[in-house]
N, C-alpha and C positions, 0 to 999 in steps of 0.2 A: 327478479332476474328473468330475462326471456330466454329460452334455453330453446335453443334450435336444435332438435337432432331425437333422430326415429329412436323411440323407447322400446326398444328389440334387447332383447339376450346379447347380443353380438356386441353393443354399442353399450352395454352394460358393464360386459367384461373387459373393453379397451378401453372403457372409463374407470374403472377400480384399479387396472396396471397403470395409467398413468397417473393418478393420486398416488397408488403406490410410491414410482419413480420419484415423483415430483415432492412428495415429503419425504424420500431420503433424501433428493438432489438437497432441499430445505435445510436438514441437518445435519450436510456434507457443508454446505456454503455458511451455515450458521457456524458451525468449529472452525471453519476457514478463516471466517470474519473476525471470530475471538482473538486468533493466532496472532494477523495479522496485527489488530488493533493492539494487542500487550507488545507487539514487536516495535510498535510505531510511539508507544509509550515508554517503551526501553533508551529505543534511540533520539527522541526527544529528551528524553532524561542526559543524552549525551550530549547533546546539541547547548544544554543549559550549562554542564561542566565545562566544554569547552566557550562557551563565553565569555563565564568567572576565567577561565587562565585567557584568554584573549586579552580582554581588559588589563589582567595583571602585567600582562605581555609589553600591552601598548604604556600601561604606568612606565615601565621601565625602560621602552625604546625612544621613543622621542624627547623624554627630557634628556638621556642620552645624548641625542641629537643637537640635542638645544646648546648643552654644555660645550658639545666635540663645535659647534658653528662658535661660538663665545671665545674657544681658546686658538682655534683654526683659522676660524676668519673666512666667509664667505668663498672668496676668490680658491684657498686651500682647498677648503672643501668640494667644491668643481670641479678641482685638476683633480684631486681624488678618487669622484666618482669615474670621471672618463678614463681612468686610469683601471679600472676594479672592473671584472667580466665575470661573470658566471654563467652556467650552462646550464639548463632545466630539462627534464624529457618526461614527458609526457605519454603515459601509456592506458589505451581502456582496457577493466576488467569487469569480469562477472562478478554481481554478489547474489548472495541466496541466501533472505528473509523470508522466513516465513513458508518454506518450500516454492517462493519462485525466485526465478531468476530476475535482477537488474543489472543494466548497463550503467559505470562512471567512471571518471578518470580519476590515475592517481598521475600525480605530480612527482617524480624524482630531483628530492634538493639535491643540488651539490655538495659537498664537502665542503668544510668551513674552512678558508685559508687567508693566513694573517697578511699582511699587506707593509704596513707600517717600518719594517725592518729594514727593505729596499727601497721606500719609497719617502724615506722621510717623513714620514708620518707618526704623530704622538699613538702613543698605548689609547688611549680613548677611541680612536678610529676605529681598531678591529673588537673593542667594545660594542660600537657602534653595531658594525657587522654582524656578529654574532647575535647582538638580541633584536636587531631584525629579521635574521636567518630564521632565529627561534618563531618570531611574529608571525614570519611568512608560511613555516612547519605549521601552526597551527590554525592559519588561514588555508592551508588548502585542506587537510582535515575534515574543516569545515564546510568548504563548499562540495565537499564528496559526500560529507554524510546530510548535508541539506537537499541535495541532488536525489540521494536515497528515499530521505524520508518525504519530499515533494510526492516522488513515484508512489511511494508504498500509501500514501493517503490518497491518491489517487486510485489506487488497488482496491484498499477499503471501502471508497464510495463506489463503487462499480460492483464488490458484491454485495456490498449494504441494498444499492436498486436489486440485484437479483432478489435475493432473500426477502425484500418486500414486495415482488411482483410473485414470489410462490405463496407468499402468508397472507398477501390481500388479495391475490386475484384468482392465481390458475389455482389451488388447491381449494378455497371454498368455491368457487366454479364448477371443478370437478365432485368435490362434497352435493354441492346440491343438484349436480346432473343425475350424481346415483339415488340418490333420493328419490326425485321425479321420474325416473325411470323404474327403478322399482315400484314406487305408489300405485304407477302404470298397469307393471306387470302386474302385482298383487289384484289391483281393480278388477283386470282382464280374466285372472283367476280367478276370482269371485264370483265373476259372471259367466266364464264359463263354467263351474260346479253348478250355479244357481239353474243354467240353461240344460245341464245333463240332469238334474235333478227331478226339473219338471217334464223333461222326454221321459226318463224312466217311469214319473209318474200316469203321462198319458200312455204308456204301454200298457199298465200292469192294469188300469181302467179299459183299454180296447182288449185286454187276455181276460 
């Protein structure tokens, strides 16, 4: 490694405070890293649950669907829909993984309300409704904590590169600048004891 920089005392000691620094920084960002990463394995572990009930969801809603068109009939089911309004709101919040914060939306469903009563519509319709509602509850779930869990592994790789640019680069850097600095100084040493050595000697020859 070529190591540019005056092997003085001065440039010794602001080399051993920043190995210092830089191997805590190290095992501040390495516990960081862990944090994160069990956090990112927590909520992917959520991500899978809510897929098994997603699926379950959709087993249940569209043949649903399928039935309510079979006994409705196309045309029914049209005047139906354009008939059925619901109202969604949409709100961002903060979450906090891991000690940081992320930004995502939650979704507010509506209230589930039956239809069929005034509208001439069979009991299977607000069937219908309902384990769609349900569908729709655990689709947005979903896209909130996919949202999350995008960012947070995005988090992890960002201190994954720090932590490997303190354990590959700047801390053995730092490692072997005090080395060669020292070697220096010590050499220097050496040779200055060796040079007062031999002055003493040619005194004590001319006394």
């Amino acid at each position: 490694m070529n190591i540019n920089i005056a092997p003085t005392k001065t440039n010794l000691l602001s080399t051993k405070e920043q190995l210092a620094v830089s191997t805590n920084g190290y095992e501040l960002l390495e516990e960081k890293r862990e944090i994160l990463v069990r956090e990112l394995m927590r909520l992917v572990e959520q991500v899978k649950l809510l897929e098994d009930e997603i699926d379950r969801a959709i087993e249940q809603a569209y043949p649903a669907f399928k039935r309510m068109l079979m006994l409705d009939g196309a045309d029914q089911v049209e005047k139906i829909s354009g008939a059925i309004h619901y109202d969604f709101e949409m709100e961002e919040r903060t979450v906090i993984v891991g000690g940081i914060q992320f930004e995502t939306l939650d979704v507010q469903l509506p209230k589930k309300e039956l239809f069929y009563s005034f509208l001439g519509t069979y009991a299977n319709t607000d069937a219908v409704i309902v384990k769609f509602l349900d569908l729709l509850s655990l689709l947005t779930q979903m896209a909130s904590i996919r949202t999350i869990v995008w960012r947070l592994a995005e988090e992890v790789k960002r201190t994954q590169r720090r932590v490997n640019a303190l354990d590959k680069m700047i801390i053995p850097q730092a490692t072997e600048t005090i080395k060669y600095i020292e070697s220096v100084l010590e050499e220097r040493e050496r040779e200055n004891v060796f040079v007062l050595k031999a002055l003493k000697k040619k005194q004590e020859k001319q006394s």
